[in-house]
N, C-alpha and C positions, 0 to 999 in steps of 0.2 A: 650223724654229724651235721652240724650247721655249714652254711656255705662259709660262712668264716670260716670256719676250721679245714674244710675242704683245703681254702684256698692257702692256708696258711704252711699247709700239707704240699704243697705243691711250689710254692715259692720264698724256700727259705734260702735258696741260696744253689752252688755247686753239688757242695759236699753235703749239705742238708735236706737240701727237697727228695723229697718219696714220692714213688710211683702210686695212684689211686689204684683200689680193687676195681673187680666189675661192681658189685653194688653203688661203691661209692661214685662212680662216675655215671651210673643213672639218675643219683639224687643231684650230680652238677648238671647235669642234661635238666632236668627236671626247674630247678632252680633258674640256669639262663633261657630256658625256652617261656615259663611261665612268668617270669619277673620277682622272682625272689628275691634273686641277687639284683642291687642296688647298680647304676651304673658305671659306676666306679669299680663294682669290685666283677665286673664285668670281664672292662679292659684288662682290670690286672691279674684275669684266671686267663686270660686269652694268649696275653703279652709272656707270664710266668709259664704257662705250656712249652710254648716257641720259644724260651729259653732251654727249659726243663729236658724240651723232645719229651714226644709222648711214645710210651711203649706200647708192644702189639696189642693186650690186654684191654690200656688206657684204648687205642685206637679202634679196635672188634668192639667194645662196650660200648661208646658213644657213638660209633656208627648204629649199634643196635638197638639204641636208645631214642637216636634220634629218627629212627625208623614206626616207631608206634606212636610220633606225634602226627601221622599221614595213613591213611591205606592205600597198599599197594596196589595199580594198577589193575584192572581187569581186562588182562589180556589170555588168552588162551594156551591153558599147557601144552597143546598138542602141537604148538610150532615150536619150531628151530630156533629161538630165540635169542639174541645178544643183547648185550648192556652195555651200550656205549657211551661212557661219558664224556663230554669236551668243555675243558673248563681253562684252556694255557691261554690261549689265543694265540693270535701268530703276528710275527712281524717279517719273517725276513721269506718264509715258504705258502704256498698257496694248501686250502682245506682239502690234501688228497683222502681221508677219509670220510669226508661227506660225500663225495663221489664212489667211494671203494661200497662206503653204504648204497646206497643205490643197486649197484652192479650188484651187492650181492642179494640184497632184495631181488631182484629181477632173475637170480640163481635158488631163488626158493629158501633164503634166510630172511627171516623176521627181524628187525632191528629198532630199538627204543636208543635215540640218540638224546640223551638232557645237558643241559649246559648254562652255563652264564656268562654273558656278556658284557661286563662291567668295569673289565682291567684297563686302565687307561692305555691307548697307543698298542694295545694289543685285539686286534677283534676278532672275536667271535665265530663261531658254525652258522650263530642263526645270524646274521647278515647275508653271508653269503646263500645262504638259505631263503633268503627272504627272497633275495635278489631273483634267485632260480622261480618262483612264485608257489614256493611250499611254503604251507600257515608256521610258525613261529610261533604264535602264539594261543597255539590251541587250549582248550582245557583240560584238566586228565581223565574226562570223561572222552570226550574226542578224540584226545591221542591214542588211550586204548581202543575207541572204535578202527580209530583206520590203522594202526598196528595189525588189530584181525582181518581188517580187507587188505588193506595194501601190504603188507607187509615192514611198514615203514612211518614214522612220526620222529616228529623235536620235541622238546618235552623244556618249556620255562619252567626251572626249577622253582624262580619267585612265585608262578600261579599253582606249581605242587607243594611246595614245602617251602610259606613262606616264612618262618622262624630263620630259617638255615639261611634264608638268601638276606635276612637282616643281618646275619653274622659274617655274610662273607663280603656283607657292602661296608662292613666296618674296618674291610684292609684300608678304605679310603681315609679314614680317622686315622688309624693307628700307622699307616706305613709300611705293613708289613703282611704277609698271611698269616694263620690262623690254625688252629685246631679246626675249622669246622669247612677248610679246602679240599682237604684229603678226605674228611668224612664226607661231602659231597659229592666224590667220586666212587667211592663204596656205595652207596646208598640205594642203588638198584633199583626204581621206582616199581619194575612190573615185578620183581622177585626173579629176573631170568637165570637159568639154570648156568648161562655161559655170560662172566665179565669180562670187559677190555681196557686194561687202567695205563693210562699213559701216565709217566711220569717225570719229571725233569732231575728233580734233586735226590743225588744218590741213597742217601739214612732212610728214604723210605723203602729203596726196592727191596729189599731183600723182609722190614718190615711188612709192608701192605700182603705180601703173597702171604705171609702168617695171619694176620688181623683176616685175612678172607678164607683160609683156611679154617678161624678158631669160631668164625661165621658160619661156615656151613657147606661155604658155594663147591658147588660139583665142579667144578671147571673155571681155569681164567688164566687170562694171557697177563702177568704185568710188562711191560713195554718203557725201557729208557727211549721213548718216543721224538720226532722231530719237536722240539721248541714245549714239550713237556706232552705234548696231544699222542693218542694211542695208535701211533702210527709208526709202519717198519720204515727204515731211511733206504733208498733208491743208491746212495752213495757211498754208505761204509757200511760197517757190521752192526748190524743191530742186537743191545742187550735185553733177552727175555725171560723171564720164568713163567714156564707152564704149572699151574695147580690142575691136578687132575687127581682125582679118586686119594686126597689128600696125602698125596705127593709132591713133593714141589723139585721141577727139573730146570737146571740151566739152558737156556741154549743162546747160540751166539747165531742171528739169522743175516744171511746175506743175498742177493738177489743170484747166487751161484744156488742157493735150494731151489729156486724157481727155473734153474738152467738158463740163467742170464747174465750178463755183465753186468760191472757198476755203470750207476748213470751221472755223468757230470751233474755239481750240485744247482751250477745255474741253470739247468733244467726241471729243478724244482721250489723253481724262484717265484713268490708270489706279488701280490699288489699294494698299493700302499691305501692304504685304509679308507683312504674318501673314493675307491675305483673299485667296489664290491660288485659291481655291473660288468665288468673285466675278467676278474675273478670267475664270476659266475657263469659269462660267456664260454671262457677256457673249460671250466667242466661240462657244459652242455657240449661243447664241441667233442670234449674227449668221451663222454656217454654216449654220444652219436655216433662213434668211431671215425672223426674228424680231424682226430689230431695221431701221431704216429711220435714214437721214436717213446723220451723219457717219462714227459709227463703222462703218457701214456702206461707205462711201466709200471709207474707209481704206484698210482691209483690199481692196476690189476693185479701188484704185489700185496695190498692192502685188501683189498676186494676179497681173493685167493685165504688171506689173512680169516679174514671173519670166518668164511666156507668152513675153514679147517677147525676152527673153535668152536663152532656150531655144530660139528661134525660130519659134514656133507664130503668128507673125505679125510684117508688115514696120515695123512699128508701135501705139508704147504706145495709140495709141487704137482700132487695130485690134484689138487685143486684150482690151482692157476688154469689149465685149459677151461673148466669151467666159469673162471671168470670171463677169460676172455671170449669162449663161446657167446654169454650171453651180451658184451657190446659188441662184436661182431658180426654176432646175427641180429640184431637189434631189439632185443629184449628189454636192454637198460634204456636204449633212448624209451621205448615206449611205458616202462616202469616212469622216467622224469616225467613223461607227459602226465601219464596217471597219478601223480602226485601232487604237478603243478594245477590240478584241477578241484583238488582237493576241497570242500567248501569249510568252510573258517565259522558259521554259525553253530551254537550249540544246539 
């Protein structure tokens, strides 16, 4: 089919438009990533999705499409791997998963965190990342190297896959997001065995855990996460699906799995955008074991989080003493040091 007809297929309307096959939604992949499709009819397969809603199919397929215009990472099978993507940004809560990553690096998890920075008023992982003096803008030649030494890298989606980060700089034109947000979150740059998909808007949760099942992935947490990022909340119950061995299980997680109380939420209040120096201070302090009470919590709820998806334990609360073992005996601050030294040349 031509992309005309693709598109025609796709935005006739309510009761009219049709869901694409797998085939056909490689020959759209193919088309918007190489320049077939005309500018115009761009916008209007992008805009006509995000009416349409794409189904698991539409979703598995052009994540898998848009996966063999890049190779994946070379990172080593033989670690404990996670895929974590950070793509909401935040406004009202501080990055307790760029911290929880740390810590569990420093508990012998491997972690590939990629993301984009781009949403107006909402920032990013890698600011606050930067701020800490971890490279941001490695290569993905680089970021798999220190993946296998440190256990740990960011990963600029626009110097991995710049097609996708043309597509997702075009919420700025159009208004709105896209088909190619949610597949930016799937997209798993090293291939890891274990995903972490946060997500804000409900129509996908219960999709995305199917699109990554009909993928392949051994294991993945999806997370109705804080402010959309894949992270458990310190304050209410958090909603999850586990994929495991192409299962998919509910669960409702609350910081009573971890044998703790809720945490008031203005203790997991973060900074306003021009104070990433702030920000960034509060996790070194809380990776040094500096800071006590919730935001401390947080971050070893999420920590604890990774461990258990990675498999370093049968359960989230088997895993929490592990978090915390390692900022309390000071692993994780020494894992930030080894990070912040990190060298930035290829």
């Amino acid at each position: 089919m031509s992309f005309h007809e693709l598109l025609a297929k796709v935005a006739k309307g309510p009761k009219a438009s049709k869901d694409l096959t797998w085939d056909e939604c490689r020959q759209a992949m193919k088309a918007l990533v190489e320049g077939e499709a005309t500018p115009t009819q761009v916008g209007a397969f992008l805009i006509a999705m995000r009416f349409k809603t794409e189904s698991v199919t539409e979703l598995a397929a052009l994540t898998a499409a848009a996966r063999q215009y890049v190779p994946p990472l070379a990172v080593s099978r033989d670690l404990a791997l996670v895929d974590v993507p950070t793509y909401a940004g935040k406004q009202d809560t501080f990055h307790a998963i760029v911290a929880a990553a740390i810590v569990a690096a420093a508990a012998g998890t491997a972690v590939v965190m990629h993301g984009y920075d781009g949403i107006p008023g909402r920032p990013g992982a890698a600011g606050v990342l930067k701020a800490l003096g971890i490279p941001v803008e490695a290569t993905p030649k680089l970021v798999a190297e220190e993946v296998n030494r440190r256990g740990f890298a960011y990963l600029d989606i626009g110097l991995y896959h710049p097609p996708l980060y043309r597509f997702l700089e075009m919420r700025q034109e159009l208004g709105v997001r896209n088909v190619f947000h949610p597949i930016a979150r799937l997209l798993n740059p090293a291939r890891a065995p274990v995903q972490i998909v946060g997500l804000s808007h409900p129509p996908y949760f219960e999709k995305t855990a199917e699109a990554l099942r009909m993928l392949g992935t051994p294991r993945a947490l999806i997370i109705r996460g804080v402010e959309g990022d894949p992270e458990l909340s310190a304050s209410m119950v958090t909603r999850v699906l586990e994929l495991r061995d192409e299962r998919i299980m509910p669960l409702g997680v609350a910081p009573k799995d971890f044998g703790l109380g809720f945490v008031p939420s203005r203790e997991m209040a973060g900074f306003p955008p021009d104070q990433r120096n702030k920000e960034a201070e509060l996790l070194r302090r809380i990776l040094q074991n500096r800071v006590q009470g919730g935001p401390k919590v947080w971050v070893l709820m999420n920590a604890a989080m990774l461990l258990y998806a990675a498999g370093k334990g049968d359960s989230l609360a088997a895993c929490f003493p592990v978090a915390r073992a390692a900022v309390e005996g000071g692993a994780a601050a020494r894992k930030l040091e080894e990070l912040a030294h990190t060298p930035v040349a290829a």
